[in-house]
N, C-alpha and C positions, 0 to 999 in steps of 0.2 A: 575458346575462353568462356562461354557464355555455359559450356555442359559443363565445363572443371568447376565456375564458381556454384552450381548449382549440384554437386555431387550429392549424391545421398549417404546414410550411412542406414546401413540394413539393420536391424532391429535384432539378428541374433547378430550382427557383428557388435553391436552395442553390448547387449547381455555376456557375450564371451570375454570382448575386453576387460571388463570387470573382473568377472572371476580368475582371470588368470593374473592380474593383480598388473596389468603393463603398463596401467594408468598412471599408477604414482611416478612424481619425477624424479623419485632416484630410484627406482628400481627397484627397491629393497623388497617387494613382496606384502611391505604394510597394508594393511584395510582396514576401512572404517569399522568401529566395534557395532555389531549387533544389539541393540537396545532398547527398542520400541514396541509398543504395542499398538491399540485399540486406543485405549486410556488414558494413554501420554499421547499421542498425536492429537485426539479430540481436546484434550489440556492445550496442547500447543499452540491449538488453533484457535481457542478462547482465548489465551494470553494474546498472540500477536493482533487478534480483532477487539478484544473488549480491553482497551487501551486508551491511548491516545485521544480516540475518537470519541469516546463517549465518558471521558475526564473532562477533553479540554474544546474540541472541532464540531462537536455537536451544539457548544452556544454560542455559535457564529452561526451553524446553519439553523438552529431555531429562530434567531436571528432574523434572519433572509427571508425564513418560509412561515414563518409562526407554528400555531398548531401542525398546520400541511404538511411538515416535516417527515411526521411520521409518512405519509405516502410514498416521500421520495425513502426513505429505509425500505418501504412494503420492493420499491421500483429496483430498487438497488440489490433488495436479497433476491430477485427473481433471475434477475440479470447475472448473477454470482451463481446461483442456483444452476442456470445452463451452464456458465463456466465452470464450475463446479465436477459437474458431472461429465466436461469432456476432459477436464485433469484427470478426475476419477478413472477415466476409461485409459488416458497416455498412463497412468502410472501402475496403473494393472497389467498394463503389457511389456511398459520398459521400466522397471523398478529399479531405477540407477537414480544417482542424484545429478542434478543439474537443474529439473525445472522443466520450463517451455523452454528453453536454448535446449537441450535434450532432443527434446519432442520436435521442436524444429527442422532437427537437424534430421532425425527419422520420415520427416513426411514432407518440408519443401528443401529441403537441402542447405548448402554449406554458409551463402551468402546469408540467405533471411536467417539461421539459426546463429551466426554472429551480429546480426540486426538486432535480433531478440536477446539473445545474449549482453550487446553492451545497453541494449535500454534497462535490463533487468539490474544491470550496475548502477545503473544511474537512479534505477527505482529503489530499488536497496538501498543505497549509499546517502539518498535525500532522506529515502525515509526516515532512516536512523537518525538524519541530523535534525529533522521534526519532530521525535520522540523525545532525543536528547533535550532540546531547547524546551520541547512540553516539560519532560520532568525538571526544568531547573526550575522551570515556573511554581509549581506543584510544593519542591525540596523550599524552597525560599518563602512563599506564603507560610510555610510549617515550621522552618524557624522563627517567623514574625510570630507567633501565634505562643512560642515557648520563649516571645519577648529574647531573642538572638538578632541580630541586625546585622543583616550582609550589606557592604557600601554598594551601593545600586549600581554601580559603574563597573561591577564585577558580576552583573546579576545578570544582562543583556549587551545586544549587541551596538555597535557603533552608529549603524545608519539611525536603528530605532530612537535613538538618543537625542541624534543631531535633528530627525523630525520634530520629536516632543516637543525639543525646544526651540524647534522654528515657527509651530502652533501654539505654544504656548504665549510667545512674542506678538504674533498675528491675532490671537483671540482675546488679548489683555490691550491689543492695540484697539482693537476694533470695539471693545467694549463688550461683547460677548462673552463674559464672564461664566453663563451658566452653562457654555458648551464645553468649558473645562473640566476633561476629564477626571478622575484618580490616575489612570493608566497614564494620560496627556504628562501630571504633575510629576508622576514615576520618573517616566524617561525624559524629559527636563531639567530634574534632580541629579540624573547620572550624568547629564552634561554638565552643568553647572559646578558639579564634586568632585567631578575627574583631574587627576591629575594630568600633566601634560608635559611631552616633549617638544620646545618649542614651540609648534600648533598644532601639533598633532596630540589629539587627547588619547589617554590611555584605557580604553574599554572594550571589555572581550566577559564573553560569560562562561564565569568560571565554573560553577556545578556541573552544565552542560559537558565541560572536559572531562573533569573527574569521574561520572559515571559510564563516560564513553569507555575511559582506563578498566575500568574496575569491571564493566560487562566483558569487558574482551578478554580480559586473563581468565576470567569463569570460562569462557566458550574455548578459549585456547588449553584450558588443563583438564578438557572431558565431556563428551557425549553424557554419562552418566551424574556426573554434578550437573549439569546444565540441565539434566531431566529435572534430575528432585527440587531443585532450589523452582524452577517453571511449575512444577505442581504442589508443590508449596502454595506459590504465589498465588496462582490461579484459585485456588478453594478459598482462599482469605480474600480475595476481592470478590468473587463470586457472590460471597458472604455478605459483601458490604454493596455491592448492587443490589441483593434484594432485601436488603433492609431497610436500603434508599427507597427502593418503591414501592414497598409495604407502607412503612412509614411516611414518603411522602403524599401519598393517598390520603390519607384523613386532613393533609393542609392543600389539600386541591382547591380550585376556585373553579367552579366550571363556567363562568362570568370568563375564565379568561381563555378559554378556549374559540372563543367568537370575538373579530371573524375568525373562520378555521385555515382560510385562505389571505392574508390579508394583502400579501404581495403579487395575489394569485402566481400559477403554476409555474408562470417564468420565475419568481420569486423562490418558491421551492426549489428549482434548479440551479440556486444561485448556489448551494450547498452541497454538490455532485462532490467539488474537489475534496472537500472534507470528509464523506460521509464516507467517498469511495477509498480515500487515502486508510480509512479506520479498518477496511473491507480485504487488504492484502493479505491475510492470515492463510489460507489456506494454499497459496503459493509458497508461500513458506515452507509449509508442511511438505511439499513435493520435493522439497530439496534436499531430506533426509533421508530417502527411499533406501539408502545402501545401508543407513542404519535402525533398519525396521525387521525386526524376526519374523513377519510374514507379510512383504510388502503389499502386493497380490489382492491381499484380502484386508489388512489393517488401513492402508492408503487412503482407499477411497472411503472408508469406515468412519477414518478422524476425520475427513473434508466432509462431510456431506455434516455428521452429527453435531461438529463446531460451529456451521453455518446457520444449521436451524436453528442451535442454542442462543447465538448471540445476535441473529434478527430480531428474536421475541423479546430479549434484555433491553434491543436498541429502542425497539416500539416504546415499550412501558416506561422505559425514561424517560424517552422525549415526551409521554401526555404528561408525564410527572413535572418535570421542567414548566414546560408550558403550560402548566393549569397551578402551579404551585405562585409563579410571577407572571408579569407580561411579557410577554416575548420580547418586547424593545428593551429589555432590561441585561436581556442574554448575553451580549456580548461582551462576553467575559474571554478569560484562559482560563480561569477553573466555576464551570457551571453550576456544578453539583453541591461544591461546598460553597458557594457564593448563596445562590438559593435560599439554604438550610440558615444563614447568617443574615438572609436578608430579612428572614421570618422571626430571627431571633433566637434559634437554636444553634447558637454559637458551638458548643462542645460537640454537638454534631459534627459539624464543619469542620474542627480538628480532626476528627477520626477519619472524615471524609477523603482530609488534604492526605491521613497518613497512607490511607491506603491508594492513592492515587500514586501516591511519589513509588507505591509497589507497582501496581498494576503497570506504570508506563515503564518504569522497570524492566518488566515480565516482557511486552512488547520489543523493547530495546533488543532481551535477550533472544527473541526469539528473529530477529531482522537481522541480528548484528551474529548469527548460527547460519542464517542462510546463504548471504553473499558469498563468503569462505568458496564454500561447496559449489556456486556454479563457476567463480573463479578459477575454482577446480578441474571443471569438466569440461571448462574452454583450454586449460592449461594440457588434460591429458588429450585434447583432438589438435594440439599443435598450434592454436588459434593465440597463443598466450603463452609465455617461457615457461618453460621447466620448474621452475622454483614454486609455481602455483599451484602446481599440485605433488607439491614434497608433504608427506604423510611424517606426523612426529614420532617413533620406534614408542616412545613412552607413552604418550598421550591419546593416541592412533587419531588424531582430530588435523586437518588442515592447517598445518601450522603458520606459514610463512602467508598463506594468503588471510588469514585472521590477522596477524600482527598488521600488514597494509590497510586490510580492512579499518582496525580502528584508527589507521592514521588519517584514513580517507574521511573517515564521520567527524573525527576528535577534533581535527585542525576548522574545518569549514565551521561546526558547529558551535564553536567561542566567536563567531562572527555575520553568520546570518541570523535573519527572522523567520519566523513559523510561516506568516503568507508567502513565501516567495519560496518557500518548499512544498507546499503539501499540494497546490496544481500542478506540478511537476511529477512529484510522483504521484496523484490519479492519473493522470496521461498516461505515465509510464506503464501501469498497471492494467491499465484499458485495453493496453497496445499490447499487452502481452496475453492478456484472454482472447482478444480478435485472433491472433495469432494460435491459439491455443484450440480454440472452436472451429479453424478453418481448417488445422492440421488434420481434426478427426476426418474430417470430411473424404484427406485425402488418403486415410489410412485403409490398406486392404479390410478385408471383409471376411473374417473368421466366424466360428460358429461359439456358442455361447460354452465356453471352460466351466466347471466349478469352481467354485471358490472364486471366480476371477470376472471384476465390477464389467459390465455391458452396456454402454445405455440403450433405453428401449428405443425400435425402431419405429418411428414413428411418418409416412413417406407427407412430404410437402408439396407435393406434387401440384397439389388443389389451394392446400393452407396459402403458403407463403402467395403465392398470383393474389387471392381473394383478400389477406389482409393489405399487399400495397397498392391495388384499386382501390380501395377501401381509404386507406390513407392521403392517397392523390387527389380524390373526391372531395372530403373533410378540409384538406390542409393547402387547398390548390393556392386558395388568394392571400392566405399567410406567404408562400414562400414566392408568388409574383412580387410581394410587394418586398420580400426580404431582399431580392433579387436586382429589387430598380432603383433601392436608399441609395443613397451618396456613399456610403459606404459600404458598397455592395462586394468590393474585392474581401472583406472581413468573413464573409459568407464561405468561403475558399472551401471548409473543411464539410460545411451542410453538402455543398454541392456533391462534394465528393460521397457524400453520403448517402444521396439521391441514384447518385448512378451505381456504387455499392450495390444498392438494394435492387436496381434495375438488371443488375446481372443476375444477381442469386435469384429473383425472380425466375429467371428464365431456365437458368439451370434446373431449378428445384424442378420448375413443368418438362424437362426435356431427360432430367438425369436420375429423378424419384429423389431428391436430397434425402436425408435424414434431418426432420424437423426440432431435432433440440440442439443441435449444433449451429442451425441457419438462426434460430432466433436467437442463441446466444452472440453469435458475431453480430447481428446487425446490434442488439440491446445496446451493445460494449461499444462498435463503433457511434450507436448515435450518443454515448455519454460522453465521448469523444468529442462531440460537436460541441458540445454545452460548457468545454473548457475554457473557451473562445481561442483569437485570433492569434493573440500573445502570445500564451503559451506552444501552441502551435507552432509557433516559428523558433522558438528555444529548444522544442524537441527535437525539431528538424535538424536546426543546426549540430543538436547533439548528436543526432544518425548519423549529419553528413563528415564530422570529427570521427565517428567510429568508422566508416567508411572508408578514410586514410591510413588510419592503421591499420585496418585488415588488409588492404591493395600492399601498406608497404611493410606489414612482416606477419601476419595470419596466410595471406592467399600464398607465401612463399615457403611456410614452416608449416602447413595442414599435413597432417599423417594420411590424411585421404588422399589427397593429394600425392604426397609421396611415393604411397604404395601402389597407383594406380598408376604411376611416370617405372 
């Protein structure tokens, strides 16, 4: 039992399957259209990173960390940077789409690559419902703005509502009048206006559906619309980022830049889920690989150039943010044009909201392109029916797992909120670099191809030992004491983290690791830790739900499986 769930699939069985077309689940011979380059994936990868994150999740974590923010970006693109580069290296060698479920499945086998696989559904599928729910925020501000009035009950979701206005009740009770929000008086309003069935009110956020519809017909009628309309997009917000921080520079306060730390470093980390949630783009990108005219070499090309591009964008925002207001000010859903409105450059702020409701847009389309494709590639290894990876004769695009796809974002998303998705999917995200880093590790050891991405060897032999003495020494009586709080079982995931680091330690001195793989798993598991306890236990659960399905129709219908019975 324990060798069948753990099978591998060899790396030219991967490659072959493909080109002989067995994948698709009818049969017919369809394949994805060839369409990418250099150009459009480095696009691709700016759209799905310079989104969400840095519209609407970056003034909550300026928020948290004040200035210091930008650190955690500096901490986050480093961390992405290793990850980065060991995508770079899986998709140089298996140029198939799928992702890390792919990669998985080539270097720890059958079990962890459907692990990785249903979290990457779960990572996809939130995230989109986080985008969606950002852009209704973004589309709605921009009709108040053209003086248009959507009934607020249609604008957000039901819980948000029924809070507002349990605080709203509580802080008019208590006499605390100036803790009353705008945002408080918001979703208060949709409670009070709602209509209602018996007692049940009627409130679901409508924008949020509508653009779910309208991205998924785009991604379901073509690889090539889905290009141009994404670089489109991408150059017009691109445009209006650095005009934001050209522009916001001359209404800088460097007065508000101090203190730089004011929640110190724990405080900066209060902002991982958000910053990392914004940071998912170049996984994306990997799941196009069967529709790139030279995977090999463009792959790793758009990951690495899209990363470094919208690190630098993330930096210079956030001084701008935070030197334009005070950070307590931040916490908004839309930062940027809140800012420019707060200083009094109203018309600003219009153009701000317009290209935002683009930009998250662009994000949407480029998350709501990639789930399809690894539903795909669980569907062609037997993990998942047939129907997931039916290829359209017309469209040559993922057809049938697109259409669930946006049932799966469109229905949740007229009824959650932004916080109770976006720590979900950074976990998700986390878990799937961890996983992605450690794979390299285990992948044979070929010699350097042309054309074809390497990462350099670097051996850890000495590094890795020297930095976690190093760390044990510095951090010993933080984590005695984290260890002996009352709440010490909440620790669960550090611990894990500790001993983690306590293997690959030893490894690296006994097996010559390769050093940019080892510090990207550990980067990624310790942003892991920083989720907390909560979330934690929602992922799990979500593993251990993926878990049942694989035992009762994956571990029965695997083609690995099969062919090796």
């Amino acid at each position: 039992m324990s060798k069948s769930i753990f099978r591998k699939k060899s790396l030219d069985k991967i490659l072959a399957d493909v080109q002989s077309g067995f994948g698709d689940g009818e049969h017919s011979g369809s394949h994805l259209k060839k369409e990418l380059i250099t150009k459009d994936l480095t696009l691709m990868g700016i759209a799905a990173v310079v989104g969400a994150g840095i519209f609407s999740t970056i003034g909550t974590a300026s928020f948290n960390g004040g200035p210091g923010v930008t650190i955690l970006f500096v901490l986050t693109a480093i961390t992405c940077g290793f990850s980065a580069m060991c995508y770079a290296e899986f998709a140089s060698r298996i140029p198939v789409a799928g992702s890390a479920y792919t990669y998985a499945y080539a270097s720890f086998g059958e079990l962890i690559a459907w692990i990785i696989g249903w979290d990457l559904l779960m990572e996809y599928a939130i995230g989109n419902i986080a985008v969606a729910i950002s852009w209704s925020e973004y589309f709605v501000n921009l009709l108040e703005g053209f003086h248009l009035h959507v009934p607020r009950y249609l604008t957000m979701d039901y819980f948000s509502a029924y809070k507002g206005h349990e605080q709203l009740q509580q802080l008019t009770a208590s006499g605390h009048l100036t803790e009353i929000t705008e945002r408080i008086k918001a979703e208060a309003l949709a409670w009070t206006t709602a209509p209602s069935i018996g007692s049940v009110k009627l409130i679901a956020n409508l924008p949020a559906l509508l653009i779910v519809i309208l991205i998924t017909y785009l991604v379901y009628i073509g690889i090539r619309e889905t290009k141009k309309v994404t670089n489109a997009m991408v150059m017009l917000k691109i445009g209006v980022v650095l005009a934001v921080i050209v522009l916001g520079f001359f209404y800088v306060t460097p007065a508000n830049w101090h203190p730089f730390l004011p929640n110190g470093f724990s405080g900066v980390m209060k902002g991982v889920s958000g910053v990392f949630f914004a940071y998912i783009g170049f996984d994306a990108i990997s799941t196009t690989a069967e529709e790139c005219k030279d995977p090999q070499r463009d792959l790793p090309r758009g990951m690495i150039y899209s990363l470094i591009i919208c690190t630098v964008l993330y930096i210079l925002i956030a001084l701008v943010l935070t030197g334009m207001v005070n950070y307590k000010e931040l916490q908004v859903g839309d930062p940027l044009a809140f800012v420019f409105a707060r200083i009094g450059l109203t018309k600003i702020s219009y153009v701000i909201s317009i290209s935002a409701v683009i930009a998250t847009a662009s994000v949407l389309l480029i998350f709501q392109m990639g789930q399809p494709r690894i539903w795909m590639s669980m569907s062609r290894d037997g993990l998942l029916p047939k129907a997931f990876s039916r290829i359209h004769p017309k469209f040559q695009t993922p057809s049938f797992s697109t259409i669930v796809t946006g049932f799966v974002v469109a229905i949740p998303a007229l009824f959650m909120n932004l916080t109770e998705v976006t720590d979900l999917t950074s976990i998700g995200t986390l878990f799937a670099f961890v996983l992605v880093c450690g794979g390299v590790l285990l992948l044979p050891k070929t010699e350097a191809t042309q054309g074809r991405f390497s990462i350099p060897y670097i051996n850890s032999k000495w590094i890795v030992p020297m930095l976690f003495i190093t760390g044990m020494v510095i951090f010993w009586k933080p984590m005695i004491a984290m260890f002996s709080a009352e709440n010490s079982h909440e620790q669960f995931p550090f611990a894990l983290f500790i001993l983690l680091s306590a293997t690959l330690t030893v490894l690296a001195f006994v097996k010559n690791l390769s050093l940019i793989p080892v510090l990207g798993l550990l980067s990624c598991f310790y942003l892991m830790t920083e989720l907390g306890y909560i979330n934690w236990l929602r992922f799990l659960i979500w593993l251990v739900i993926g878990l049942v399905v694989y035992f009762t129709y994956g571990y029965k219908n695997s083609r690995l499986g099969k062919e090796a019975a």
